[in-house]
VOBA-1610 file (N, C-alpha, C; in pm, whole numbers, padded with zeros to 5 digits, always signed):
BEGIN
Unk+01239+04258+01573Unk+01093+04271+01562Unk+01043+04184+01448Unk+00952+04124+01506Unk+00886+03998+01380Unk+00798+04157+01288Unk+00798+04045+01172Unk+00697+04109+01043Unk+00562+04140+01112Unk+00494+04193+01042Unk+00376+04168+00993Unk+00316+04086+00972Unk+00205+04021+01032Unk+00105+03887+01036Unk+00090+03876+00878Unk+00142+03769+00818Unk+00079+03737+00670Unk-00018+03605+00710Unk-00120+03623+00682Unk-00191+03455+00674Unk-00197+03424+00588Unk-00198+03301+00557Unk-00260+03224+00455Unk-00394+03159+00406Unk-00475+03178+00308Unk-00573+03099+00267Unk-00608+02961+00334Unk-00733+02973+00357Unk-00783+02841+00499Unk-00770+02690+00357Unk-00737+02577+00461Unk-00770+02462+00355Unk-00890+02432+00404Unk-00969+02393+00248Unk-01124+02338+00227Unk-01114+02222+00165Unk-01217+02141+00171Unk-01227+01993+00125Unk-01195+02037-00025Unk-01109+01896-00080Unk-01107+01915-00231Unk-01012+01962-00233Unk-00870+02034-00154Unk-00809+02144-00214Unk-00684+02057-00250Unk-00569+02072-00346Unk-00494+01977-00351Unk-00426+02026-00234Unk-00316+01943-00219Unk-00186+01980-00094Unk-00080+01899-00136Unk+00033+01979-00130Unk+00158+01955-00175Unk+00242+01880-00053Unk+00316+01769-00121Unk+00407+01695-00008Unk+00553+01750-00048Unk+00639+01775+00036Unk+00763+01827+00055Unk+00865+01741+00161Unk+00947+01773+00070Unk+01081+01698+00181Unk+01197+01750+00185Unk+01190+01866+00263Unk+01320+02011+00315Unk+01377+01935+00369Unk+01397+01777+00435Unk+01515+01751+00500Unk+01588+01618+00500Unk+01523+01531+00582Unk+01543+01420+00539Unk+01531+01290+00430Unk+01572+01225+00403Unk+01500+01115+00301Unk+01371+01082+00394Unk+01282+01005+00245Unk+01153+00910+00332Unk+01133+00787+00280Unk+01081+00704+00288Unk+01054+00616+00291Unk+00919+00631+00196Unk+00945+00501+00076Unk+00816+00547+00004Unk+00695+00485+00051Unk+00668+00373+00130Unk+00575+00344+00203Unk+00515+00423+00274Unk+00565+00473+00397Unk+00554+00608+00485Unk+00453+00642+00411Unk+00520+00719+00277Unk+00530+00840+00195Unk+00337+00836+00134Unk+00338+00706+00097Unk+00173+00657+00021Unk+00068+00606+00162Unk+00135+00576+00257Unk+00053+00535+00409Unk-00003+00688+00403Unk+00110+00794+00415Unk+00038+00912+00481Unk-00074+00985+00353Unk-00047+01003+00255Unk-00105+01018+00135Unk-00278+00998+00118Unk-00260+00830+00167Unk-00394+00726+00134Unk-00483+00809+00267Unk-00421+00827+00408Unk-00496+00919+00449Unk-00537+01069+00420Unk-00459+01123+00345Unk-00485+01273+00297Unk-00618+01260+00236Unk-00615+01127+00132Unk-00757+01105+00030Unk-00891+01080+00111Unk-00854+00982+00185Unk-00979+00936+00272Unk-01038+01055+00341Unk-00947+01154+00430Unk-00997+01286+00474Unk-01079+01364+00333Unk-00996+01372+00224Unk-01099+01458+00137Unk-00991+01576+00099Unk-00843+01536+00071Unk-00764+01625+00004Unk-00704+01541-00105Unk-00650+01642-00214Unk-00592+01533-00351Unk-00415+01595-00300Unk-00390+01501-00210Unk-00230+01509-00238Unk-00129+01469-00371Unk-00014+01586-00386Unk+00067+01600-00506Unk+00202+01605-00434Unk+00291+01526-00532Unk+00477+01536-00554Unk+00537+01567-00616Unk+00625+01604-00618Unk+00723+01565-00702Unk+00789+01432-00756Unk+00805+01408-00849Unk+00851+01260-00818Unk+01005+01254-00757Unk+01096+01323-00734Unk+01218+01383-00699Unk+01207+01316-00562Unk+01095+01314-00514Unk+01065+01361-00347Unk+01173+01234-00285Unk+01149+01107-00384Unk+01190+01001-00314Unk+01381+00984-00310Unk+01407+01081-00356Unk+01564+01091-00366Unk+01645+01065-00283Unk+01774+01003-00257Unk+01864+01054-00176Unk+01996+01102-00232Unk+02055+01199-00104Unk+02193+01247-00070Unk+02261+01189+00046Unk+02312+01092+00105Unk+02339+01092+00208Unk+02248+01028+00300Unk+02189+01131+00389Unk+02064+01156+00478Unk+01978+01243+00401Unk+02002+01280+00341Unk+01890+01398+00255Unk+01808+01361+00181Unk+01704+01436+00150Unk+01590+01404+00057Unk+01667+01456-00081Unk+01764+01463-00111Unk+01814+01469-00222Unk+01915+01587-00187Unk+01982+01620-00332Unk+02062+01775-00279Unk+01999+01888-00299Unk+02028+01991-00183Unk+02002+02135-00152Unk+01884+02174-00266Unk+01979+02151-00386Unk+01864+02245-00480Unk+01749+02185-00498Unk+01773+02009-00520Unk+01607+01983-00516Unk+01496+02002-00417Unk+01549+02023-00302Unk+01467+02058-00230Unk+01454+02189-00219Unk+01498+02303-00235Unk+01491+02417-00216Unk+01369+02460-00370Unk+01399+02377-00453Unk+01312+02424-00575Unk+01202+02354-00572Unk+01195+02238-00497Unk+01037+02161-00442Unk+00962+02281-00377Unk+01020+02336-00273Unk+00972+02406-00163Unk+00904+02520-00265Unk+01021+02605-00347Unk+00928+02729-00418Unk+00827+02667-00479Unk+00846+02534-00579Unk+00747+02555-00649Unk+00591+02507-00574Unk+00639+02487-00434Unk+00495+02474-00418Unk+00423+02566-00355Unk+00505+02703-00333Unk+00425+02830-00300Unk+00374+02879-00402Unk+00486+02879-00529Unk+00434+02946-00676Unk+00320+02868-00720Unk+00314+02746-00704Unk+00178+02689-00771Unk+00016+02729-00727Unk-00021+02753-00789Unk-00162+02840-00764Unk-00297+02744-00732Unk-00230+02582-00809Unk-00312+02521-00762Unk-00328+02460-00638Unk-00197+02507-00537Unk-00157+02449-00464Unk-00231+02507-00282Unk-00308+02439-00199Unk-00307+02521-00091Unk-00273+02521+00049Unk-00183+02422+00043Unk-00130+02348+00154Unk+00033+02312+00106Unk+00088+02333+00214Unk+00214+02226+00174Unk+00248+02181+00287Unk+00264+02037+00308Unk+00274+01980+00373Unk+00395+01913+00396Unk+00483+01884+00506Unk+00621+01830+00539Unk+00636+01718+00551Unk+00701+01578+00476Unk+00674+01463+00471Unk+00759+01429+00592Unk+00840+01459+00626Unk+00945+01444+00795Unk+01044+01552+00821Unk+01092+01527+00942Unk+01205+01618+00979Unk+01314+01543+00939Unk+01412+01469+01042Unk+01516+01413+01037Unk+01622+01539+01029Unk+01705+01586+00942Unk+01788+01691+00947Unk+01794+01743+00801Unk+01859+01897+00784Unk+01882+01937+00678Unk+01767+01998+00603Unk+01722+02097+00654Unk+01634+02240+00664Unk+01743+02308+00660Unk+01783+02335+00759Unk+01870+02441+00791Unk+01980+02497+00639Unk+01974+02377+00568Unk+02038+02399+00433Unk+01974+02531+00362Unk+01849+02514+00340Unk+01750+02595+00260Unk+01740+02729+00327Unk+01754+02746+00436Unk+01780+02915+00499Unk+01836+03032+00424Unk+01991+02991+00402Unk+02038+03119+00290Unk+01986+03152+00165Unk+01891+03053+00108Unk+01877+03032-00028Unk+01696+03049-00028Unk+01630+03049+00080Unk+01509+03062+00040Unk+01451+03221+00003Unk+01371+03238-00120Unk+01323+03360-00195Unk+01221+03367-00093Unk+01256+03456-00011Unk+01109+03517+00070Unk+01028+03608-00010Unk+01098+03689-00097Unk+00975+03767-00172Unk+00875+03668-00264Unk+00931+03599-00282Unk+00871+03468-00380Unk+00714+03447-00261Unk+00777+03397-00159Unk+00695+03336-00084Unk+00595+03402+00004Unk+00650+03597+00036Unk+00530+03672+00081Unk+00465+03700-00035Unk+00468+03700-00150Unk+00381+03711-00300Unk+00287+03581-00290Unk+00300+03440-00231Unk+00217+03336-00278Unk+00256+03249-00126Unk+00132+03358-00020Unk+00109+03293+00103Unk+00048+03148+00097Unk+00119+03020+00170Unk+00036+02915+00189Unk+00049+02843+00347Unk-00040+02784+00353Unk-00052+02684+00464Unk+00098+02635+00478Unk+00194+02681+00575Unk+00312+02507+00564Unk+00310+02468+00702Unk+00305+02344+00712Unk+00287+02281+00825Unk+00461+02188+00824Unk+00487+02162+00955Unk+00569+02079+00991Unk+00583+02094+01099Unk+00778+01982+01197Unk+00748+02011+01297Unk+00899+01936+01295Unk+00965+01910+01427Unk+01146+01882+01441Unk+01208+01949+01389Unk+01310+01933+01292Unk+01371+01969+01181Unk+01346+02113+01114Unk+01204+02088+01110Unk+01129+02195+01005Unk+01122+02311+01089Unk+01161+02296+01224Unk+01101+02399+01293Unk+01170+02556+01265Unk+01332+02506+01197Unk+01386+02642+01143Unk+01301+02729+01050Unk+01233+02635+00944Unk+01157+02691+00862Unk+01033+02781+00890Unk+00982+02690+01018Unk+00829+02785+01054Unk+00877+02892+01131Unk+00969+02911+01197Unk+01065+03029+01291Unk+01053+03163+01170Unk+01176+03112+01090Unk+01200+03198+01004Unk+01123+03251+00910Unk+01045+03203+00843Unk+00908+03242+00775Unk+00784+03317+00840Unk+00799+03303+00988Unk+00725+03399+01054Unk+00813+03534+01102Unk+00916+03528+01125Unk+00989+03637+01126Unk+01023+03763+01040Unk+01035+03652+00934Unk+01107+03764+00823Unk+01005+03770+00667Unk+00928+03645+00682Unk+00853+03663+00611Unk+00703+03711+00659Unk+00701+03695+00806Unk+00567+03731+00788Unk+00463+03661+00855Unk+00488+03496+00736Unk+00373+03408+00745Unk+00399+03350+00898Unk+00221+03316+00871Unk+00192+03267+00991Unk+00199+03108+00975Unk+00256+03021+00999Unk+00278+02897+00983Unk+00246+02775+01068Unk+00241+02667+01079Unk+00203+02588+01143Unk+00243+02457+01194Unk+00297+02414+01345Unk+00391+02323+01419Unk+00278+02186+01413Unk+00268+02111+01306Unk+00180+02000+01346Unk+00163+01888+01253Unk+00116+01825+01237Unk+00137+01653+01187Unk+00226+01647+01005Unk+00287+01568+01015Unk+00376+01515+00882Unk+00338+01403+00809Unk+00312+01394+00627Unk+00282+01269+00637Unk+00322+01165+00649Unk+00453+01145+00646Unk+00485+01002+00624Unk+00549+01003+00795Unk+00476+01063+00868Unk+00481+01019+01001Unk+00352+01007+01042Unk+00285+01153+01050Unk+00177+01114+01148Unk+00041+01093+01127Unk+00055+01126+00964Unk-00098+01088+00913Unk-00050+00934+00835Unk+00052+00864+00854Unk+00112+00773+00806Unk+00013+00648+00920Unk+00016+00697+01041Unk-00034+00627+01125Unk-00240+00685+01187Unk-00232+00538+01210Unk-00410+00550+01220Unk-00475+00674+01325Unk-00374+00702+01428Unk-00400+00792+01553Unk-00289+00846+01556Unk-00272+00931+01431Unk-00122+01006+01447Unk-00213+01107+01450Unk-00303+01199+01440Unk-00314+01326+01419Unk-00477+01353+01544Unk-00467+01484+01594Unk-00500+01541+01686Unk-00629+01645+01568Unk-00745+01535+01534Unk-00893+01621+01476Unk-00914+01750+01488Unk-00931+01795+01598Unk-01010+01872+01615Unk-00894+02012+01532Unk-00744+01982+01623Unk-00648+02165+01660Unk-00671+02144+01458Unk-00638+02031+01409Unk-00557+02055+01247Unk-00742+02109+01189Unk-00850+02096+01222Unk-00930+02111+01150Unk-00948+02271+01211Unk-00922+02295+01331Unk-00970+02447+01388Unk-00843+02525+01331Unk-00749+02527+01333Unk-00650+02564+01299Unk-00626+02562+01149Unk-00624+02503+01072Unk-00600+02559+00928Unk-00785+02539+00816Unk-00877+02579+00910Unk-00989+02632+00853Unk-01011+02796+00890Unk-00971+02776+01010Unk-00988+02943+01018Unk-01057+03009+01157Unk-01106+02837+01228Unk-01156+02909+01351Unk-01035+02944+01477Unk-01161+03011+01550Unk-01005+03079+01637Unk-01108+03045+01816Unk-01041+03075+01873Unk-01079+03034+02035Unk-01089+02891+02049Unk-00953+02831+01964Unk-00963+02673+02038Unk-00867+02681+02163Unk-00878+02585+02250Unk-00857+02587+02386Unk-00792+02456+02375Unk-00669+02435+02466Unk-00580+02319+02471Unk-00597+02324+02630Unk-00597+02208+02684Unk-00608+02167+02829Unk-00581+02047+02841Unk-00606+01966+02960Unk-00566+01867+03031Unk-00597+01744+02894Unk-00730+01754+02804Unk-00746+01653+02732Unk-00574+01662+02569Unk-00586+01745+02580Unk-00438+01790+02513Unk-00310+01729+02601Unk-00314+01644+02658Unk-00168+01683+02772Unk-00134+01777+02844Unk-00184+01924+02840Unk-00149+02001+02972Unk-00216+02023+03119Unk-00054+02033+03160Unk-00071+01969+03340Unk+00030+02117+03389Unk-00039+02173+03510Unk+00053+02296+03555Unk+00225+02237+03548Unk+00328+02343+03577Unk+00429+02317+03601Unk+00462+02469+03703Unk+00406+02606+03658Unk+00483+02709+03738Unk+00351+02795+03756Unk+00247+02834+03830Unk+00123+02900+03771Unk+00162+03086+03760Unk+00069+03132+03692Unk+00067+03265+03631Unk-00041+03218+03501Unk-00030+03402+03444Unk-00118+03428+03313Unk-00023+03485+03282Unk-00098+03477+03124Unk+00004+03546+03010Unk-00058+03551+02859Unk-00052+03636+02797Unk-00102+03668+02649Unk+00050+03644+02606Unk+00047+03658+02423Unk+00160+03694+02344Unk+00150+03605+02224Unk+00223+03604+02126Unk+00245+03559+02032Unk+00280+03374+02073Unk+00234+03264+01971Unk+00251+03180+02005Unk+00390+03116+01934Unk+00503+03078+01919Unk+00631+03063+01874Unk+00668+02995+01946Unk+00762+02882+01888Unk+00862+02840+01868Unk+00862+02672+01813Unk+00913+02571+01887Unk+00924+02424+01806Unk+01013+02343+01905Unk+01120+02250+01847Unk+01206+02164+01835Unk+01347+02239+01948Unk+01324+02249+02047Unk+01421+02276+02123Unk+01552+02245+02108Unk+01638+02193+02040Unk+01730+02169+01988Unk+01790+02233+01899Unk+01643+02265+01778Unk+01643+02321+01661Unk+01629+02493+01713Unk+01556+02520+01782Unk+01541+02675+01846Unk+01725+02721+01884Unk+01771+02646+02002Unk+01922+02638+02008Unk+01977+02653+01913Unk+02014+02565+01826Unk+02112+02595+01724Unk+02110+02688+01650Unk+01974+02768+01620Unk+01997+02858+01549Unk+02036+03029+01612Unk+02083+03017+01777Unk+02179+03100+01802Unk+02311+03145+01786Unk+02308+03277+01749Unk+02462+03289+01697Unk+02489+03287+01540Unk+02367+03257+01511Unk+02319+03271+01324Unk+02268+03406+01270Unk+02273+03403+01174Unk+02182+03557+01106Unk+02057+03487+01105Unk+02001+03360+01183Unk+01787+03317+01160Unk+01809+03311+01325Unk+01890+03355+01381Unk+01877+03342+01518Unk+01708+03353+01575Unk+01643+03309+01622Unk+01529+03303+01703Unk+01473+03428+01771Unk+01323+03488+01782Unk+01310+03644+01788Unk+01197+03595+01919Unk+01232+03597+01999Unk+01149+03527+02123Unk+01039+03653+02230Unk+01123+03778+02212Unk+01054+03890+02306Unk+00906+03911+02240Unk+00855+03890+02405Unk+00710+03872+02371Unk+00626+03748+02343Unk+00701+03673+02352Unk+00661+03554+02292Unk+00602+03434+02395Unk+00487+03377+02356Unk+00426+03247+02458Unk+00534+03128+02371Unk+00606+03100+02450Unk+00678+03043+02390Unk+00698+02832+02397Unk+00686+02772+02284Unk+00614+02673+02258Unk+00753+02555+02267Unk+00777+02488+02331Unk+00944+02418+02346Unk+00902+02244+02329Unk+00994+02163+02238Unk+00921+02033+02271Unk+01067+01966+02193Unk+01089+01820+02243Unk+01180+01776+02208Unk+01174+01621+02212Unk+01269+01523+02124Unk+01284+01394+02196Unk+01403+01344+02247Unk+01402+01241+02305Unk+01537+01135+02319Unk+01646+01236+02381Unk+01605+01379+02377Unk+01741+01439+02456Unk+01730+01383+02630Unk+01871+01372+02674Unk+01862+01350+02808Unk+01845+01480+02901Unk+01782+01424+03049Unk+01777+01568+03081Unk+01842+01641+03130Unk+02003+01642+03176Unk+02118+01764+03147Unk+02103+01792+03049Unk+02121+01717+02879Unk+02054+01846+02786Unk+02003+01883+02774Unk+01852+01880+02801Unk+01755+01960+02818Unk+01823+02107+02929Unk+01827+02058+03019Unk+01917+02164+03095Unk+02004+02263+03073Unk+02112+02222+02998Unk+02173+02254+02945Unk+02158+02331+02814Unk+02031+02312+02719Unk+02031+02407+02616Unk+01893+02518+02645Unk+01815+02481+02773Unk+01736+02613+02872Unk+01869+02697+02919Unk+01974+02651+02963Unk+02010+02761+03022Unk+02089+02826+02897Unk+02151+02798+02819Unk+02191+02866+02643Unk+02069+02950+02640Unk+01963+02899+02638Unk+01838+03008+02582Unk+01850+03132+02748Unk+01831+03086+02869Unk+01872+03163+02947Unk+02007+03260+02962Unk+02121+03218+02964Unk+02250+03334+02891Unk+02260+03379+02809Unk+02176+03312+02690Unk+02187+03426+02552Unk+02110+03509+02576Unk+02013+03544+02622Unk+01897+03638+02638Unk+01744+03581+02619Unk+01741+03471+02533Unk+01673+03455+02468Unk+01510+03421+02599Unk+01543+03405+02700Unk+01388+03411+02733Unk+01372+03537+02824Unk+01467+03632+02842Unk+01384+03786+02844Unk+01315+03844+02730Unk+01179+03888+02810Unk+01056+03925+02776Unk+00981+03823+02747Unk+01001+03704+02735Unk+00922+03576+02705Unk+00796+03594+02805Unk+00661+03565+02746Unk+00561+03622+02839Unk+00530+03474+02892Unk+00469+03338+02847Unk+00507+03229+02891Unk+00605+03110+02866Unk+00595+03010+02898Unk+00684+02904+02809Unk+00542+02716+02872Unk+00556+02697+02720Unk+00467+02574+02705Unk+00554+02430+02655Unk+00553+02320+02770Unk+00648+02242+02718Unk+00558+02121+02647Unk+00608+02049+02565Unk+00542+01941+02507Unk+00542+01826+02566Unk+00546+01713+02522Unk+00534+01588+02561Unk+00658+01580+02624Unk+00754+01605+02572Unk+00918+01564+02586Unk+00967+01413+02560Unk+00907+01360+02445Unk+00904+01204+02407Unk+01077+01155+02443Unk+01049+01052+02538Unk+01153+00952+02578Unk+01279+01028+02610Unk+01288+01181+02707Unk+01368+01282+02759Unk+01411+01185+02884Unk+01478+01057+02898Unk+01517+01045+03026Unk+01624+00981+03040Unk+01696+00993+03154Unk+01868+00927+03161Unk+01878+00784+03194Unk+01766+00752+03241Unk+01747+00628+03243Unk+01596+00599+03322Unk+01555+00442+03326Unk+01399+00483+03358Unk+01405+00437+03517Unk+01490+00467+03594Unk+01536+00413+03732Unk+01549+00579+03782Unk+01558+00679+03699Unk+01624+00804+03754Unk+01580+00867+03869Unk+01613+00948+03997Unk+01574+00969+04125Unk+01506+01123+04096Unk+01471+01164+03946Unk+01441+01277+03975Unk+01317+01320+03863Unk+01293+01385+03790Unk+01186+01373+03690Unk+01227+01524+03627Unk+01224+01522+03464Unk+01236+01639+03383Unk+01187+01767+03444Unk+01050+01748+03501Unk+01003+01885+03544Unk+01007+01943+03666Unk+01123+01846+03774Unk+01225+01913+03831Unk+01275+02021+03802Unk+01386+01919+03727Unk+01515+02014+03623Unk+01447+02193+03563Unk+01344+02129+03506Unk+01248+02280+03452Unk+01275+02349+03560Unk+01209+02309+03680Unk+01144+02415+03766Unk+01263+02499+03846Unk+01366+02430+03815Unk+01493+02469+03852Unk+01543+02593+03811Unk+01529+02536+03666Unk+01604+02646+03565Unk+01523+02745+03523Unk+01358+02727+03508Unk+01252+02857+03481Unk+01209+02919+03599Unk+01205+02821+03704Unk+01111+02852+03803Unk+01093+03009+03862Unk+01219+03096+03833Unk+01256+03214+03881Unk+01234+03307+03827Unk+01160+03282+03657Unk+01163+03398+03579Unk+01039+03468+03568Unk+00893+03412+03681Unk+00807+03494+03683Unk+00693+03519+03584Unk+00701+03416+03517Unk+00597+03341+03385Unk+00540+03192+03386Unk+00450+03212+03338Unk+00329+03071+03395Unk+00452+02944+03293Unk+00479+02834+03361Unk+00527+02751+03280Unk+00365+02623+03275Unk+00368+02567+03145Unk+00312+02441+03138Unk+00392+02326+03088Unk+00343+02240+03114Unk+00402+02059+03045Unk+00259+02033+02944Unk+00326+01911+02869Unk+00289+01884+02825Unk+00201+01848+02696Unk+00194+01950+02663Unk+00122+01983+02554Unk+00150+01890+02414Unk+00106+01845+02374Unk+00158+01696+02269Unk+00085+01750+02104Unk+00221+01799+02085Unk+00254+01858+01921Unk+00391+01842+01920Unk+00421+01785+01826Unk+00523+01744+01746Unk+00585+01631+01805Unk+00689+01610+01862Unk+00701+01438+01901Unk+00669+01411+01997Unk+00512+01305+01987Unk+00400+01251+02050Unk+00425+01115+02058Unk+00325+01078+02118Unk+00246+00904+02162Unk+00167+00913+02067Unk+00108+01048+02019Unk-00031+01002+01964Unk-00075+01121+01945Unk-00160+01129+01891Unk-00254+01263+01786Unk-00180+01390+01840Unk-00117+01400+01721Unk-00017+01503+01730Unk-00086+01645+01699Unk-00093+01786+01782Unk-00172+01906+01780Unk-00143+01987+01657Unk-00186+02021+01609Unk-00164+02181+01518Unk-00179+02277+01592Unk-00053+02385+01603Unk-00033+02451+01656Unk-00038+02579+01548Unk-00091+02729+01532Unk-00058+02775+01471Unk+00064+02876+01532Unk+00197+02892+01463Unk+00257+02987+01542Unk+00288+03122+01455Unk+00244+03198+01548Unk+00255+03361+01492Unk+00089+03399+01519Unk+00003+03376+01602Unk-00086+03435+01642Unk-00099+03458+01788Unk-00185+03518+01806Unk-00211+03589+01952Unk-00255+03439+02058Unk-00228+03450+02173Unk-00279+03361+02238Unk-00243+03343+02412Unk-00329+03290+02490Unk-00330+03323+02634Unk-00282+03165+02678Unk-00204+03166+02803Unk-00212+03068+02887Unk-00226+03075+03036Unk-00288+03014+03049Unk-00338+03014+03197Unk-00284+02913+03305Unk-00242+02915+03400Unk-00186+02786+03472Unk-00196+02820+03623Unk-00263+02742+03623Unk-00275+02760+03811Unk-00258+02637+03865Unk-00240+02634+04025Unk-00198+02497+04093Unk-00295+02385+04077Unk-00357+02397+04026Unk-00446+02250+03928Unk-00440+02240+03788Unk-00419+02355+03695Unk-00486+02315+03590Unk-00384+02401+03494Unk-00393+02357+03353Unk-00356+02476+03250Unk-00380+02491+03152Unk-00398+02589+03089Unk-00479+02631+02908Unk-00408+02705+02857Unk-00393+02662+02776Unk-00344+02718+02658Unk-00490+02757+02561Unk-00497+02907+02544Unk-00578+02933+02369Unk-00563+03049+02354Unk-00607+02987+02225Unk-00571+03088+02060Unk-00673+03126+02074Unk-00633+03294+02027Unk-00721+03416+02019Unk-00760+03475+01926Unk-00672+03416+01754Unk-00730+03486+01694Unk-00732+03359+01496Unk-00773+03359+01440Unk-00771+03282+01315Unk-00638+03295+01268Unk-00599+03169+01247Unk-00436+03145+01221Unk-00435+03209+01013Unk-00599+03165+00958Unk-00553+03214+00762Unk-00641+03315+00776Unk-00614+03321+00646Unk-00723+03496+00627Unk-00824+03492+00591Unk-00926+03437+00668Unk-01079+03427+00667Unk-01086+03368+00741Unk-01212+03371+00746Unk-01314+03279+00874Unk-01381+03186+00816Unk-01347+03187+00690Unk-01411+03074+00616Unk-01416+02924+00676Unk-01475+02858+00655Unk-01514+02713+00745Unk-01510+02633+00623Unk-01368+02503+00703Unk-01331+02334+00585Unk-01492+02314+00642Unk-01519+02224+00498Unk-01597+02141+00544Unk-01583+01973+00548Unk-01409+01960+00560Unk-01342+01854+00523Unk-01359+01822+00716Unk-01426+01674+00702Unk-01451+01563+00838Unk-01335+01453+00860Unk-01282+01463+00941Unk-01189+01381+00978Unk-01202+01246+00996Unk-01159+01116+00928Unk-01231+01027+01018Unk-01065+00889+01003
//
């Protein structure tokens, strides 16, 4: 059984926002590309100077990142924290992250791949309600990396935004369905079966998106989520873009085949498409851990949120441009 809904404080123009790097190294270009847009929107982005470190593949070792991460819940000036990339090595920071630390000093954290262990687990056990959507030194790095409207409705505080066909969703299985909105990085959801952060899916509209996997793996880690249990009680399932999911571009068959194969039987509205986290282009904010409906019938499908992802209704008055 997930926690208790914790929200977090809405971001407003002016507020600083913290950059973080739970996993991979970045690139310091990236790193000031995505930044220079934070300013132009009307936020004062902050680092560490650490951030630019490496281990390996890592944004440095375990502890610097694990002590980036607290101190940017503990900081008071802080109201956002933001994920500079995925790449790998989240999953490090799991045993070691202070959740009491972090249900004491609720914030905005956004990310998305990689990170997706983090927003899983922080809504589970901590509570918070967290958020699957743009990175900087990816997608605000780029001129049409980010999706206006979900990141401004979504971490200000309004609620009844509606995702449809202008979002990328296209039917795949029709039905209705309410429930909690969860999950990420299909890969990353997988692996963490068979763990003590194992994935808490009952009940859940459940949110799946991936890249570059081929589609027997894709196949292949639906039906893992199918034998482990993991999509009984699942009330829907929403797929993303599925960026560059193919065995080759000659193939005699198409991904949402394979889906319809392996979900088609379980009696819950499936959708495609939905473009949050690895995109073409304006990547969605998703909040996950709130209430929300999807709808899918043999033309059409919606996805929306039912209820304010922070704790107010307070309104950014920060303009996107």
């Amino acid at each position: 059984m997930s926690q208790p809904k914790l929200k977090p404080p809405p971001l407003r123009a002016g507020d600083k926002v913290a950059i973080v790097a739970p996993a991979s190294n970045i690139r310091p270009d990236a790193l000031e590309a995505g930044c220079r847009r934070l300013r132009k929107i009307g936020y004062e982005p902050v680092y560490d100077p650490g951030i630019l470190e490496q281990d390996l593949y890592f944004a440095g070792p375990v502890e610097r990142r694990l002590e980036e991460l607290h101190r940017a819940f503990v900081n008071s000036e802080i109201r956002a924290i933001l994920c500079a990339r995925g790449g790998y090595g989240a999953n490090y920071l799991l045993p070691r992250l202070d959740l009491d630390l972090i249900r004491r000093h609720p914030k905005i954290f956004v990310g998305y791949s990689d990170l997706t262990c983090l927003l899983t687990w922080l809504r589970d056990v901590a509570g918070l309600v967290t958020f699957h959507g743009p990175m900087v030194a990816k997608d605000f790095a780029s001129e049409e990396g980010i999706d206006v409207n979900s990141w401004s409705a979504a971490l200000s505080g309004e609620h009844d935004s509606r995702f449809s066909e202008d979002a990328g969703i296209a039917p795949l299985v029709p039905g209705g369905a309410e429930g909690e909105l969860y999950g990420g990085c299909l890969s990353i959801l997988v692996a963490s079966l068979g763990t003590p952060y194992e994935i808490r899916t009952e009940g859940k509209l459940l949110f799946l998106e991936d890249v570059a996997a081929k589609p027997y793996q894709i196949d292949r880690m639906l039906m893992q989520l199918r034998l482990s249990g993991k999509l009984h009680g699942v009330r829907g399932i929403i797929f993303g873009e599925m960026l560059d999911c193919v065995q080759a571009p000659d193939q005699p068959y198409t991904l949402q085949e394979i889906v319809r194969r392996v979900l088609g039987d379980l009696g819950v509205p499936v959708a495609w498409g939905l473009r949050s986290g690895h995109v073409t282009r304006g990547n969605v904010t998703l909040p996950i851990g709130v209430r929300a409906a999807l709808e899918v019938t043999g033309k059409a499908a919606e996805l929306r949120i039912l209820e304010p992802a922070t704790a107010t209704t307070e309104t950014a008055s920060v303009r996107l441009s």
